[in-house]
C-alpha positions in Angstrom: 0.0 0.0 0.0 1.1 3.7 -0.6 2.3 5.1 2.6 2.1 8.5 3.3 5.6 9.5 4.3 8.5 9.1 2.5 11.3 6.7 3.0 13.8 9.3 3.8 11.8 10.2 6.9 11.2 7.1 8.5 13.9 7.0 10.1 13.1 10.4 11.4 9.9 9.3 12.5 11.3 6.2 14.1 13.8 8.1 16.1 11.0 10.7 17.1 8.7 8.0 18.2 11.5 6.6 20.2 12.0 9.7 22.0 8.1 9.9 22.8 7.8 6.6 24.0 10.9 6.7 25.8 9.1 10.1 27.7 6.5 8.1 28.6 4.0 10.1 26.2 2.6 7.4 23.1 -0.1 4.9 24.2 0.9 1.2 23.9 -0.1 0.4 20.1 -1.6 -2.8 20.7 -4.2 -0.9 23.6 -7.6 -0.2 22.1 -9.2 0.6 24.8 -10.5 -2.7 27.3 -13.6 -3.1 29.0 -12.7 -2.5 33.1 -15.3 -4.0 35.2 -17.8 -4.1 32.6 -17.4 -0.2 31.7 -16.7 0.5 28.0 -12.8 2.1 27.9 -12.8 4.8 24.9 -9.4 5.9 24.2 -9.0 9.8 23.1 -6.2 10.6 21.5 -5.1 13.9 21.4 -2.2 16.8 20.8 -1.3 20.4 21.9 0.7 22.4 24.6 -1.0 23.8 27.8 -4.3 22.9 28.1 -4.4 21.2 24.4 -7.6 20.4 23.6 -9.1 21.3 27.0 -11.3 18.7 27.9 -9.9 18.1 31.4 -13.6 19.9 32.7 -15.7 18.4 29.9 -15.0 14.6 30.1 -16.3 13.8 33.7 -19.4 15.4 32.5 -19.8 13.0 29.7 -18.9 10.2 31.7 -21.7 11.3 34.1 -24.1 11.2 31.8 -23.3 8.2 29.9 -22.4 5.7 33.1 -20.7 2.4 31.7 -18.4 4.7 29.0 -15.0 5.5 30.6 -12.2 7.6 28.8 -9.0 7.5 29.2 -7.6 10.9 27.7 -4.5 11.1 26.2 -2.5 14.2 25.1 0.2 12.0 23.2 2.7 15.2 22.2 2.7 18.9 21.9 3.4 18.9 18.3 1.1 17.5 15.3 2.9 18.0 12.0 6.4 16.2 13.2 5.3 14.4 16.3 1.6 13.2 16.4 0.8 13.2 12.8 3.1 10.5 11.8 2.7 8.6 14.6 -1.5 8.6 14.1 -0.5 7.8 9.9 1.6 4.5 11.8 -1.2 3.6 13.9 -3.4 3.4 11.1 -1.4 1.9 8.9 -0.9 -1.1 11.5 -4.5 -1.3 12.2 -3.8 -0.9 16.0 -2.9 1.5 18.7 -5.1 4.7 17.3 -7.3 4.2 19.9 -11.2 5.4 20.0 -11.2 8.9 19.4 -8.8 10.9 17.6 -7.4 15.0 17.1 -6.8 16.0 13.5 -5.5 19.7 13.2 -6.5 21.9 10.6 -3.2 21.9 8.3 -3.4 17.8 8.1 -7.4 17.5 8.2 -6.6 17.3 4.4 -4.3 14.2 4.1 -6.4 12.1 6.9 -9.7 12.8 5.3 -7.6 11.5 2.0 -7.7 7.9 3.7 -11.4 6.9 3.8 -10.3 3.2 4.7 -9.3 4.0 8.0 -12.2 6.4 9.6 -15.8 5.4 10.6 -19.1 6.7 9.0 -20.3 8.9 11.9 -23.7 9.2 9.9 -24.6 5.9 10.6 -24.4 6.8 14.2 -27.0 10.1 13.7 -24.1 12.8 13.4 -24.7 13.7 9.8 -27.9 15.7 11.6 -24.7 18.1 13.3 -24.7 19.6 9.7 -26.6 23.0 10.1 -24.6 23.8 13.6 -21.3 24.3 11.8 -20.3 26.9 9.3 -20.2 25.2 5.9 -16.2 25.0 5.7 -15.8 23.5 9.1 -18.2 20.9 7.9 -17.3 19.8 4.8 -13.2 19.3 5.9 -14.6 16.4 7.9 -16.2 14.7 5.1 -13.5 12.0 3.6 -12.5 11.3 0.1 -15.6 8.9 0.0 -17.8 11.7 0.9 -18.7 10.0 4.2 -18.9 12.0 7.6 -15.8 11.0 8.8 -14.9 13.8 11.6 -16.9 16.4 13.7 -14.8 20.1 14.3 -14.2 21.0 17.2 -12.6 25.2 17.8 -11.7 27.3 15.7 -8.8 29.7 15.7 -9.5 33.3 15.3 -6.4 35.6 16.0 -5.3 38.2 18.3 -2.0 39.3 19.9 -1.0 38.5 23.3 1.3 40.1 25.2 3.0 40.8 28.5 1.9 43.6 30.5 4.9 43.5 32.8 7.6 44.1 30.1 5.8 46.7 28.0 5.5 48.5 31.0 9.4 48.0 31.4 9.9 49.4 28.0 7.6 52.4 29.0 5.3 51.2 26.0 1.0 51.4 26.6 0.0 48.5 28.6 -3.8 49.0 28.4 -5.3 46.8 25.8 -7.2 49.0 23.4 -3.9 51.8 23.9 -1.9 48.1 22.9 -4.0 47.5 19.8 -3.7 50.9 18.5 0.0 50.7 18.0 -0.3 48.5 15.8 -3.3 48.4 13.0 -0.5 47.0 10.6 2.9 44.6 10.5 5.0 47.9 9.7 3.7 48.8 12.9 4.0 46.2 15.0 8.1 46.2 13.8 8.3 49.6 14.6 7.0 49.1 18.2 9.1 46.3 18.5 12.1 48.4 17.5 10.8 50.8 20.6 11.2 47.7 22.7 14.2 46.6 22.1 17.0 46.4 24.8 14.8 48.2 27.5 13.4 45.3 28.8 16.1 43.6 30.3 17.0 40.2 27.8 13.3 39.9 26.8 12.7 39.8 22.8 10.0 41.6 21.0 8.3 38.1 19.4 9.0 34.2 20.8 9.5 32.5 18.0 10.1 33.0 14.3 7.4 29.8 13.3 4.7 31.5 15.2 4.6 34.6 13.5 5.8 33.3 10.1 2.5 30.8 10.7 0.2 33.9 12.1 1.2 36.1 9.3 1.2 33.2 6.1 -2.6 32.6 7.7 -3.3 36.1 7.0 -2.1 37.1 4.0 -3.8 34.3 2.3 -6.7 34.8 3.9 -7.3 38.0 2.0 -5.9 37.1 -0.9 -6.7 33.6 -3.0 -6.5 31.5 0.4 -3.5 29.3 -1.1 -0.2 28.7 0.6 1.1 25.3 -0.4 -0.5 24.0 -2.4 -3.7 25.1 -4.9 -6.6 23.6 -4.8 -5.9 21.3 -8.0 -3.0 19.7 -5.4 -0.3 21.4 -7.2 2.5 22.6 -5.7 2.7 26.4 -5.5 4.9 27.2 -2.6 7.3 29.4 -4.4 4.8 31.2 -6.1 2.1 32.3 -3.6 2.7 36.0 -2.8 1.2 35.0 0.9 4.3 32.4 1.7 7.1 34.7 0.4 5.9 37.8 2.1 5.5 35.8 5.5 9.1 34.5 4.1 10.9 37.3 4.0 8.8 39.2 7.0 10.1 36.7 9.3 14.0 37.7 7.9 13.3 41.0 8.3 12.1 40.5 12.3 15.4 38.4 12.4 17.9 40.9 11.2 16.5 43.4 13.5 16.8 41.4 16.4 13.6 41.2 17.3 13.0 37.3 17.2 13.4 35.2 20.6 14.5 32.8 18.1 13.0 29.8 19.9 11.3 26.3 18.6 7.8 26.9 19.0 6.5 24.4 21.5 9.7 23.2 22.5 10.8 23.2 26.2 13.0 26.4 26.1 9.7 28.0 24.3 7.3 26.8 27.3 9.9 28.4 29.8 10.2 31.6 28.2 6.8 32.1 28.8 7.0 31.5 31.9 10.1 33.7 32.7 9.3 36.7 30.5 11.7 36.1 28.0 9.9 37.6 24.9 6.7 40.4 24.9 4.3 39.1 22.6 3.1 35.5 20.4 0.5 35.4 18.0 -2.2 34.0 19.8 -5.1 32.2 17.7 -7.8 31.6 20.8 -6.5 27.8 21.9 -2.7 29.9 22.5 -4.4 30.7 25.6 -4.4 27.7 27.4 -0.9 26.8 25.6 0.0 30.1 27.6 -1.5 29.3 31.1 -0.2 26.1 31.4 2.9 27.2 30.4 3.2 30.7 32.7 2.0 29.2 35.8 -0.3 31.0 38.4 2.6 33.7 38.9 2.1 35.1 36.0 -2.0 35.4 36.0 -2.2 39.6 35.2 1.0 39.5 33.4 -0.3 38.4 30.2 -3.3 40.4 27.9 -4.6 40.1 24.1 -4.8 42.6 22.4 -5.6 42.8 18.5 -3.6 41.3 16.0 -2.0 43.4 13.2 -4.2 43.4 9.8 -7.1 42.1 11.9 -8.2 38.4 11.0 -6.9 35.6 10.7 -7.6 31.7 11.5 -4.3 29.7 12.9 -5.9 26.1 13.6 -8.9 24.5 15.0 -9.5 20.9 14.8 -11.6 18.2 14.4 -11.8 14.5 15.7 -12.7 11.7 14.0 -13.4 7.5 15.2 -11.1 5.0 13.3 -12.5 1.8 11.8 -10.3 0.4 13.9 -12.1 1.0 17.6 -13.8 -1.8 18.8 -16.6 0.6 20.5 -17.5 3.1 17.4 -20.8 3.6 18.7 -19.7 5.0 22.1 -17.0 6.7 20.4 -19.3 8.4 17.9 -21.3 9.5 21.3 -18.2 11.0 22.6 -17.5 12.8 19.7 -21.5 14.0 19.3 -20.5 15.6 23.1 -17.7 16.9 22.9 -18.4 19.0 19.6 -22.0 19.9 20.6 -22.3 23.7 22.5 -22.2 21.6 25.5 -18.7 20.4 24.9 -17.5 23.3 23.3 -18.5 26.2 25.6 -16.5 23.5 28.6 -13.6 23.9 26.7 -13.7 27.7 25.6 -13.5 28.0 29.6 -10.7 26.1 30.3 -8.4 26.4 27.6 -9.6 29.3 25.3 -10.5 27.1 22.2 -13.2 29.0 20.5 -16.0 26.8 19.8 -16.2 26.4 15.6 -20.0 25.2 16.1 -22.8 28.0 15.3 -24.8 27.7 19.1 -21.4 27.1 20.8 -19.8 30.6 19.2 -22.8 32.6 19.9 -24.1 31.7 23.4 -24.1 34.5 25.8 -21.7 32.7 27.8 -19.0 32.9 25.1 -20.0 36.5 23.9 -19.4 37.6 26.9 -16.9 35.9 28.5 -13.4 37.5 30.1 -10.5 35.7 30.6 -9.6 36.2 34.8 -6.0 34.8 33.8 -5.3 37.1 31.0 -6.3 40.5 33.0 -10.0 39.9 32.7 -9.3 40.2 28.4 -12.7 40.0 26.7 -11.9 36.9 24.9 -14.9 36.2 23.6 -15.5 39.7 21.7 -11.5 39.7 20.4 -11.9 36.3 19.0 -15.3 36.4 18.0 -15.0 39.3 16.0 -11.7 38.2 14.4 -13.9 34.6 13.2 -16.5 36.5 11.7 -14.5 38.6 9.5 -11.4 36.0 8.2 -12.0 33.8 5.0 -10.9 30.1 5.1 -7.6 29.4 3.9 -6.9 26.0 1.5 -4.7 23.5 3.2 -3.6 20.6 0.2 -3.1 17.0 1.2 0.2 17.1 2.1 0.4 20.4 3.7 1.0 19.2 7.2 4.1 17.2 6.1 5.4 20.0 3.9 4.9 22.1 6.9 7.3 19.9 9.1 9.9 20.6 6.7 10.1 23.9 5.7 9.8 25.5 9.4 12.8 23.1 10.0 14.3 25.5 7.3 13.2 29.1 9.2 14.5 26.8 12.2 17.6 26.7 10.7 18.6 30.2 9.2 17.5 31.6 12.2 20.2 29.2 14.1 22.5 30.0 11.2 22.6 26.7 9.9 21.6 28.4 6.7 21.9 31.6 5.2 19.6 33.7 4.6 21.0 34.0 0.7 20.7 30.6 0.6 17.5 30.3 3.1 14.4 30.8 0.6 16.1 28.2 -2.2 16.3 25.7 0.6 13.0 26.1 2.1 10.9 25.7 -1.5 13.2 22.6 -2.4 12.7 20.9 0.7 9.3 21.3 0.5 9.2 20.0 -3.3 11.2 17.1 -1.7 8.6 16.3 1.1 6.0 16.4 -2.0 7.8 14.1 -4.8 8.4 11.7 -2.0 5.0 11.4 -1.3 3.8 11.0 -4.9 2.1 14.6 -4.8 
C-alpha cells in the first residue's frame, strides 16, 4: 500500500517515536481501549501544549451522563505535523494503537480525510444531523474522500496578539489593551513598536519564536488574498509562487535581522519556559494559544499576560476536528463521545478552560461565550477579540500534504534563524525541501 511519508523520513519518524515513548508520552499500540469491570474504555487521542484540547472539565461530565463509557484521555505530544501526525499515519497503517477517538488539526485534516479506509461513518451513528450547527467549511473538511462524515470540528482559531503587560511597562510602551491595539493596525507597525522595545526590557525579545509569526502572518495574508499557501486547490505545488508564503518568508528575515525574534522552537521546552520567565513580549495568539500560555506561565504570571488585537485584523491559525477509526472496537460510544464533545455543550466546557473558541454556530454565539473574560489574561474580553476576528477572516486551503510539507520547511526558518543556513541561501532551501517532502510522497 502507498504510505504517506516518505522513505527518507522514517527513520526520522522512528527516532521521534523513540524519544516519545521513551518520555513516557505514546499509548501502547496494541491498547484499544478494554472493558474494566464491565465499563466500556474509549481511548481519546489527542495533541497540543497547555491545556491542548481542553477537555480536562468536559469529560467527567460525559462520563456522568453516559455511566458504563470510561475515557482515558491522552494528550500524546505537543506537536502534530512532526510528532503526532506521523505517529496517528503508523497507527493506522498497522490497524492498532489509534485508539477510539482521535485529534486532527486543521493543516493535516486534508491528508487524513484522504484515507477513507481508516475512519468510521459517523452518519450511521445520527451525526450527519450536526450539519446546520457548523459553518459550511468546518463541515465539509470532515467529510473523507468517499464523501462520508468521517470527523466532527471541534474550535476554531481566530487571531489576536497577546502580550505581557509587565515588560511593555518595562519598556515604558502602553500596557492597556485598546492603547496596545492601537499601536499597531498593521505589520510595519507592530516592527516599529518592536524596534521601541528593544533592549529596554532587560533580555526579553519583542516576538517568541520565528514559526509562530511566520504561521500567524502566512494565515493572514492568504486569507485575503486567494487563500492558497502550499498547495492550490488542483493539489499542485505552489509554494514558491504564492505572494502569501514569500511575504510571510521574508517578513520573518526581516524581524530576524532586527533582532527582534526570541528565536525559539515553537513548543519546545526552552519555548514553554520563556513564557513563563518573560523572555519575549508578545506570540501570536489564535484563541486555543491561551491555554498553551496558562499552562505554560503558571499561576505567577496570572495579570501579566493580555490580548490585544492582531495586526491586519483576521486571521484563522488552527482549529480541529476529531474523527473515530475503523479500527475502535466501541464506534458507537465513540461516535457519542465525539457528538459531546463537539455539541455547544462540549465546546462552551472547553472555551473556559483552555480558550479554544467553539467552531460550532450555538457554541460561538451563546451569551456565555460572547461575553466571556478571561480572569487569567487580566479579565481580556476573549470572547469579543476572538469572535469578532472569526467573523471577518475567509478560510484558507490547506492541500493534502500540507501538514508534512509544513514539518519541513519551518525546520528551514529553524535553521537560518540558528545560522545553519543563510539567509542568501534560506528561501532556495525552504521551497526545495518542501518539493522534496511532496515528490516523496507521490504529490
Amino acid at each position: 500500500m502507498q504510505t504517506n511519508f516518505g522513505r527518507s523520513r522514517r527513520a526520522l519518524l522512528a527516532a521521534t517515536l523513540a524519544a516519545t515513548i521513551a518520555a513516557g508520552t505514546v499509548a501502547c499500540s496494541d491498547d484499544k481501549g478494554g472493558d474494566a469491570g464491565g465499563d466500556v474504555t474509549l481511548v481519546l487521542n489527542t495533541f497540543g501544549g497547555g491545556a491542548a484540547f481542553a477537555y480536562d472539565d468536559v469529560i467527567p461530565e460525559f462520563e456522568a451522563a453516559n455511566p458504563g463509557i470510561k475515557v482515558d484521555y491522552r494528550i500524546v505530544s505537543e506537536r502534530f505535523d512532526d510528532q503526532f501526525r506521523p505517529q496517528l499515519l503508523q497507527w493506522l497503517e498497522a490497524g492498532s494503537g489509534a485508539g477510539d477517538v482521535v485529534g486532527i488539526e486543521e493543516q493535516g485534516i486534508g491528508e487524513l480525510m484522504a484515507l477513507p479506509e481508516y475512519w468510521t461513518d459517523l452518519a450511521q451513528y445520527g451525526l450527519d444531523a450536526r450539519k446546520s450547527d457548523f459553518p459550511e467549511w468546518k463541515w465539509n473538511l470532515g467529510l473523507d474522500a468517499d464523501g462520508k462524515l468521517a470527523a466532527l470540528g471541534t474550535d476554531v482559531g481566530g487571531m489576536a496578539m497577546c502580550y505581557r503587560k509587565d515588560l511593555f511597562e518595562k519598556a515604558g510602551l502602553p500596557t492597556d489593551r485598546d492603547e496596545v491595539s492601537a499601536l499597531w493596525p498593521t505589520w510595519d507597525e507592530f516592527t516599529k513598536i518592536g524596534e521601541s522595545f528593544k533592549g529596554k526590557a532587560g533580555d526579553a525579545k519583542f516576538i517568541d519564536s520565528p514559526n509562530t509569526i511566520y504561521n500567524v502572518r502566512m494565515i493572514q495574508e492568504a486569507g485575503v488574498a486567494d487563500g492558497l499557501t502550499y498547495f492550490d486547490k488542483q493539489g499542485g505545488y505552489v509554494l514558491d509562487k504564492t505572494p502569501a508564503v514569500k511575504t510571510s518568508f521574508d517578513y520573518v528575515m526581516e524581524l530576524q535581522n532586527k533582532g527582534l525574534l526570541a528565536g525559539l522552537r515553537n513548543w519546545s521546552d526552552e519555548w514553554n519556559a520563556g513564557m513563563r520567565s518573560g523572555g519575549f513580549a508578545t506570540i501570536g495568539c489564535p484563541s486555543w494559544m491561551l491555554g498553551v500560555i496558562q499552562g505554560n506561565s503558571g499561576e505567577e504570571n496570572k495579570g501579566n499576560w493580555d490580548v490585544a488585537a492582531v495586526p491586519g485584523g483576521s486571521g484563522n491559525w488552527g482549529g480541529s476536528w476529531l474523527g473515530v477509526p475503523t479500527q475502535s472496537e466501541h464506534p458507537e460510544e465513540a461516535a457519542k463521545l465525539v457528538e459531546f464533545l463537539t455539541n455547544k455543550q462540549g465546546q462552551i466546557g472547553a472555551f473556559k478552560k483552555g480558550g479554544n473558541f467553539p467552531s460550532s454556530v450555538s457554541g460561538s454565539t451563546d451569551p456565555e461565550v460572547k461575553t466571556a473574560a478571561n480572569a487569567y489574561f487580566s479579565e481580556a474580553p476573549t470572547g469579543e477579540i476572538f469572535g469578532n476576528s472569526v467573523a471577518s477572516f475567509k478560510p484558507v486551503y490547506f492541500g493534502k500534504y500540507h501538514s508534512a510539507v509544513r514539518a519541513v520547511v519551518e525546520e528551514v526558518i529553524l535553521g537560518i534563524v540558528e545560522g545553519t543556513y543563510t539567509q542568501a541561501e534560506g528561501w532556495d532551501e525552504f521551497t526545495k525541501q518542501g518539493k522534496q517532502v511532496v515528490d516523496e510522497m507521490g504529490g
